[in-house]
C-alpha positions in Angstrom: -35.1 -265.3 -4.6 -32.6 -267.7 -4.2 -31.5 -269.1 -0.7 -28.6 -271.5 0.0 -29.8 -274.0 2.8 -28.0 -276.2 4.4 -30.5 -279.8 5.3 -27.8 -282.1 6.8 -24.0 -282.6 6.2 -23.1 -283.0 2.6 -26.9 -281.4 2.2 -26.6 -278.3 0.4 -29.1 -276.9 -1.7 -30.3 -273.6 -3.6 -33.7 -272.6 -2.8 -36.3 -270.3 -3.4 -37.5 -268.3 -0.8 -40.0 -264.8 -0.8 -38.8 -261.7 -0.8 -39.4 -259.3 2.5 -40.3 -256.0 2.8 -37.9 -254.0 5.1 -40.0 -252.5 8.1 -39.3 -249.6 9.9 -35.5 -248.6 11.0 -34.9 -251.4 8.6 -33.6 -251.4 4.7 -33.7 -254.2 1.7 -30.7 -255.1 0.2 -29.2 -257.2 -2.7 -26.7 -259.4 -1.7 -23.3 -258.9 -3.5 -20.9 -260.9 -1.8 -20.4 -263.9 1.2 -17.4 -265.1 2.1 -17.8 -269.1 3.1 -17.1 -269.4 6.8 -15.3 -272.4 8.7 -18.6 -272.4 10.4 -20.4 -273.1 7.4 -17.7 -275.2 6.2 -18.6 -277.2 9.8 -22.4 -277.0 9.0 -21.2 -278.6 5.5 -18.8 -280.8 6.7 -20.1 -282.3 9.7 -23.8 -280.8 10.2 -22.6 -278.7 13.2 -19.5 -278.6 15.6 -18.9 -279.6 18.7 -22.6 -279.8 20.9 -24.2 -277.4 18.2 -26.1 -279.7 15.7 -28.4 -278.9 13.2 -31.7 -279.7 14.0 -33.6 -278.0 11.3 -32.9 -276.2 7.5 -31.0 -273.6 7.9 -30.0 -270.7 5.4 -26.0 -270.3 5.7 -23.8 -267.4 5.6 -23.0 -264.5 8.0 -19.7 -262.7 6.2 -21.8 -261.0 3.5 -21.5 -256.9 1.9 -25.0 -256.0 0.3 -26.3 -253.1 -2.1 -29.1 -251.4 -0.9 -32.6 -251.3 -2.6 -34.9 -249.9 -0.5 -35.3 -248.2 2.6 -37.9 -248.4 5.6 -39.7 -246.1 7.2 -36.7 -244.0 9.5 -34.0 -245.0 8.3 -31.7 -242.1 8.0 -27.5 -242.1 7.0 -27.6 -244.6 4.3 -29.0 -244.1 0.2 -30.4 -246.5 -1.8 -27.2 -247.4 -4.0 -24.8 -247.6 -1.9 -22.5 -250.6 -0.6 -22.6 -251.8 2.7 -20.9 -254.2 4.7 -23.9 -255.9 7.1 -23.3 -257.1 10.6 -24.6 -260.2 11.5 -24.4 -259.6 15.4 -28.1 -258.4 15.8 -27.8 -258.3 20.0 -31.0 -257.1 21.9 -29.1 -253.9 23.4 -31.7 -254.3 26.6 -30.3 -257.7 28.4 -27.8 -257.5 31.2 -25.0 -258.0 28.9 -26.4 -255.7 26.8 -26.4 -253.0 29.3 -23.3 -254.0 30.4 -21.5 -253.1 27.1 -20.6 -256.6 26.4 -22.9 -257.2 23.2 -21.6 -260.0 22.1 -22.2 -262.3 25.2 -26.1 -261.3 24.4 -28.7 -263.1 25.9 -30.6 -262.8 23.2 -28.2 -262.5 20.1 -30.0 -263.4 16.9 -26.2 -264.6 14.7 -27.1 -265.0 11.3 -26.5 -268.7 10.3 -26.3 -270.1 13.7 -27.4 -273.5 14.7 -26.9 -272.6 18.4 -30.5 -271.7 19.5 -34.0 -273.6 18.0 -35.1 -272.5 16.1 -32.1 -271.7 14.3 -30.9 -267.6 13.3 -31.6 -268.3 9.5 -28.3 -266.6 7.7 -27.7 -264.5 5.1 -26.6 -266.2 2.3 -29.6 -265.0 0.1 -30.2 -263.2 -3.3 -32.1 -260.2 -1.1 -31.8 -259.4 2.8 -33.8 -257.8 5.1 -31.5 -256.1 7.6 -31.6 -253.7 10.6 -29.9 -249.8 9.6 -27.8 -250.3 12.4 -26.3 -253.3 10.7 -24.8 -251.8 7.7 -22.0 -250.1 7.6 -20.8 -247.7 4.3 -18.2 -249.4 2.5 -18.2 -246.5 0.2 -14.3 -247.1 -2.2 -14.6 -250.8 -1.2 -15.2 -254.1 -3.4 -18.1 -256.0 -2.5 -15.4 -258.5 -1.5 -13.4 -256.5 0.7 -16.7 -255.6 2.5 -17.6 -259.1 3.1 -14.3 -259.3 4.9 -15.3 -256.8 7.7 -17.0 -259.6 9.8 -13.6 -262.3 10.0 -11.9 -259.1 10.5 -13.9 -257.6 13.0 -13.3 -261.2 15.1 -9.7 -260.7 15.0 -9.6 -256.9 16.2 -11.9 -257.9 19.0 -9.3 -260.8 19.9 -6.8 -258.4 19.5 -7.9 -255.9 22.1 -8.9 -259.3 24.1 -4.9 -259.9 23.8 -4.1 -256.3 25.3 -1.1 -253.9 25.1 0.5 -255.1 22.0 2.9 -252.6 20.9 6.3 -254.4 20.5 5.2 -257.3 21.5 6.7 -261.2 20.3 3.5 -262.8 18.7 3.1 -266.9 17.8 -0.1 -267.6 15.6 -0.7 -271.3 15.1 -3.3 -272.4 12.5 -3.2 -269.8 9.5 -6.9 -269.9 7.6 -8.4 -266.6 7.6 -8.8 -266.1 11.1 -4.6 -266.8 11.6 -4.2 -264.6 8.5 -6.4 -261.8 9.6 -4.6 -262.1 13.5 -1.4 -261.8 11.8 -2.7 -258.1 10.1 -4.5 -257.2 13.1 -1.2 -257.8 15.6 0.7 -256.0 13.2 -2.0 -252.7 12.9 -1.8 -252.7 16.6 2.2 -252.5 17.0 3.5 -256.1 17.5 7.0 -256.5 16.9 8.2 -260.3 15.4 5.2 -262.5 14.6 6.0 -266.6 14.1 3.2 -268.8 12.0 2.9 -271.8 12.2 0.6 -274.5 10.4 1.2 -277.7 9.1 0.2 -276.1 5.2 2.9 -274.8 3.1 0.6 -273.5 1.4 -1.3 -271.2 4.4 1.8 -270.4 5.5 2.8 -268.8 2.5 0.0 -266.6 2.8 0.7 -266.1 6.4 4.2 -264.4 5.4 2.5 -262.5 2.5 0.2 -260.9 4.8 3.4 -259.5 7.2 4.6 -262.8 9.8 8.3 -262.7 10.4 8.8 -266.2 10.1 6.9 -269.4 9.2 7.0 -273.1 10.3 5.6 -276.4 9.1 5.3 -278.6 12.7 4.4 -281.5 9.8 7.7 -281.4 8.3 9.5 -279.9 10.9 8.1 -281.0 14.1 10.8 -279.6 16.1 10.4 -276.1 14.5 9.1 -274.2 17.7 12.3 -275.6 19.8 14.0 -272.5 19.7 11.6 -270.7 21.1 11.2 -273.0 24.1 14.5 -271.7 25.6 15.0 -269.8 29.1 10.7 -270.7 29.7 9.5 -269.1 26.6 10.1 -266.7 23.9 6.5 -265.2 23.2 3.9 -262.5 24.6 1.1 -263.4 22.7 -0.6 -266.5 21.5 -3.4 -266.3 19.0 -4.5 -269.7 18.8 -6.7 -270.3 15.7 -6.6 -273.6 14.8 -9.0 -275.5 17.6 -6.3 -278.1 17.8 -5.0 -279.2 21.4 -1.4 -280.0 19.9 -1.2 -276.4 19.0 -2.3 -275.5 22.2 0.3 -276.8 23.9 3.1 -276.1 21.6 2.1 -272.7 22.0 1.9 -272.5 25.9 5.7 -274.3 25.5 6.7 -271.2 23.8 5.3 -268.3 26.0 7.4 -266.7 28.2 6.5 -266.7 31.9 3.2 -264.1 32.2 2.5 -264.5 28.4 -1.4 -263.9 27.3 -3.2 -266.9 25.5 -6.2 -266.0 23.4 -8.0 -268.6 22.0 -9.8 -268.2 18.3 -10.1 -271.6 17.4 -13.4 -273.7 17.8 -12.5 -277.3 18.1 -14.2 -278.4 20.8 -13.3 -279.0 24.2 -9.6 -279.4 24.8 -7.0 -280.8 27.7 -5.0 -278.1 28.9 -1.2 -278.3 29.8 -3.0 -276.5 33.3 0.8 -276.7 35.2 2.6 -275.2 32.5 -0.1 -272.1 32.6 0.4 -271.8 36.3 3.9 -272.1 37.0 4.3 -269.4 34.0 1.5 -267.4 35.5 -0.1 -267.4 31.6 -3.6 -265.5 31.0 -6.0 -267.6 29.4 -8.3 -265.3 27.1 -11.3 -266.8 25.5 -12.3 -264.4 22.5 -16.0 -264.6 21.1 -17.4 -262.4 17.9 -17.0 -258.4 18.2 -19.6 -255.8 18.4 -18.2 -252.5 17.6 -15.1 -253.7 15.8 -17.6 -254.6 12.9 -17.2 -250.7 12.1 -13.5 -249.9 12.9 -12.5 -252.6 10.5 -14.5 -251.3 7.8 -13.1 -248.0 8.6 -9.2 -249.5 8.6 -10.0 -251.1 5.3 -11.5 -248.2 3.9 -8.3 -245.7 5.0 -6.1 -248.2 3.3 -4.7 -249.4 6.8 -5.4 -253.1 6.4 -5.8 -254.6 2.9 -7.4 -258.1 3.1 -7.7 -258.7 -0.6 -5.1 -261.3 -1.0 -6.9 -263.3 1.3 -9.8 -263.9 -1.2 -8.7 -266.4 -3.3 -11.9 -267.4 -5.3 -14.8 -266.1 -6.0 -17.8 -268.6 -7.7 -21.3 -267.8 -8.9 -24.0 -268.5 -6.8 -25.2 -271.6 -8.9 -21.7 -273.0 -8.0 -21.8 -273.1 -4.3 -21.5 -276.8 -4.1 -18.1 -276.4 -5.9 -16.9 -273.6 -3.8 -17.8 -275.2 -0.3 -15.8 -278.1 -2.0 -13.1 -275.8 -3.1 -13.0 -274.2 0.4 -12.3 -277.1 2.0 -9.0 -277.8 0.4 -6.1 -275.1 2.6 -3.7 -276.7 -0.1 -4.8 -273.5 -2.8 -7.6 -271.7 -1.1 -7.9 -269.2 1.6 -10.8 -267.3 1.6 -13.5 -268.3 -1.0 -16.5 -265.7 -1.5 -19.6 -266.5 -3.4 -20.7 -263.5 -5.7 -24.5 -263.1 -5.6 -24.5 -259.9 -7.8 
């Protein structure tokens, strides 16, 4: 079967790789679509971010919907046939955190694609996938598409419920790729009441109002766009910030009103923090890491109609075109989300 591996930045390549056998309370599946990450685009890009380098080949991909094949031994719920969206949040379910209920901040969390531990969590950007039962998900009335979408989704409904109470709430989103996009929906399912964009893309942001924002701004061309806002200490309740950039950071602490919530999406690296501002406006800080059992309530939203991320996917290549679409990805000037179709 065919693998995409990533060696080194700018070091992609297809591969062929064995086919598994699923073991017990596990099932085989045929990959039928991955959505490229801005993890994988880092990977790509850079050959990790921040202190996570690769150190070894690694298969990519972790936003992937699959057919299944075959089943093991046990595995009861799901029919060979049938769409699924797959998980890549494999926790251990018997460390501390685990017991805890906080399954994402697993001890022992095997991520597909993830350069974090060595040896690396190969992904699952691969013509056929082993993958645990509880992993998959029915995406029964979905595309394979719209099921690859569950896992950016499922990020932003867990930073959502990071955020808290957000029924009528003011919300500011600053960097709109997917992640922004998909915060914009999820503030929106959840009750929020205005939500501002802003980006420095014309062409994310018109995607941004597409998807339901209020109001957009371009801080490139209008650098004093967020003034407004700034008035009587602050106009927002919420700041989902996705774009990793410490300018944005601080524009958006400038706009929160006094006892506003921060949650941070974006992976940039380590940034300086405007640490006054968030004390004399008593801000909460709110770090937001991967999901656990959002994974299913998003493929359950999507599948009641309640949240439609198909205008997010912008392009779909062939597997034998992945150079092209990592290239293609790379360019926010005409594409959002771009999905590789394996089937």
């Amino acid at each position: 079967m065919k693998s995409i591996v990533i060696h080194a930045a700018k070091d992609l390549r297809i591969e062929d790789h064995p086919v598994e056998e699923p073991g017990p309370g596990q099932v085989l599946l045929r990959l039928a679509a991955g959505g490229i990450c801005g993890s994988d685009l880092h990977y790509y890009n850079h050959g990790g971010f921040g202190t996570v380098r690769l150190k070894e080949p690694m298969i990519l991909g972790h936003e992937v919907s699959g057919v299944i094949e075959k089943l093991g031994p046990g595995v009861g719920g799901l029919e060979a046939g049938q769409l699924v969206a797959v998980s890549p949040s494999r926790p251990c379910y018997s460390c501390r955190y685990c017991r805890e209920g906080m399954h994402n901040q697993c001890l022992n969390m095997r991520f597909y694609g993830s350069a974090m531990p060595f040896p690396h969590i190969q992904g699952a950007f691969r013509e056929m996938l082993v993958a645990d039962a509880l992993q998959c998900v029915p995406a029964d009335g979905l595309s394979a598409g719209e099921a690859a979408m569950a896992e950016p989704l499922a990020v932003c409904l867990h930073a959502t419920r990071r955020a808290g109470e957000m029924l009528g709430k003011r919300v500011l989103v600053t960097g709109c790729g997917p992640i922004g996009l998909l915060s914009i929906i999820s503030a929106r399912r959840a009750g929020a009441a205005e939500i501002v964009a802003v980006d420095i893309a014309d062409f994310t942001l018109s995607m941004a109002m597409r998807v339901g924002a209020d109001r957009t701004i371009n801080t490139r061309n209008d650098p004093e766009g967020l003034a407004p806002y700034l008035a009587d200490k602050g106009t927002f309740d919420v700041l989902y910030e996705c774009s990793g950039a410490a300018a944005a950071l601080a524009q958006g602490i400038a706009a929160l009103r006094p006892r506003g919530c921060i949650v941070q999406l974006g992976l940039g690296g380590d940034m300086t923090l405007p640490m006054m501002a968030v004390t004399a406006k008593e801000l909460s800080i709110n770090g937001s890491f991967r999901f656990h059992a959002e994974f299913a309530v998003g493929v359950e939203l999507m599948r009641k109609g309640l949240i439609d991320v198909k205008p997010l996917i912008t392009h779909t290549v062939a597997c034998d075109e992945v150079l092209s679409g990592f290239d293609l990805a790379n360019d926010r000037s005409r594409a959002m989300k771009v999905q590789i179709a394996f089937a």
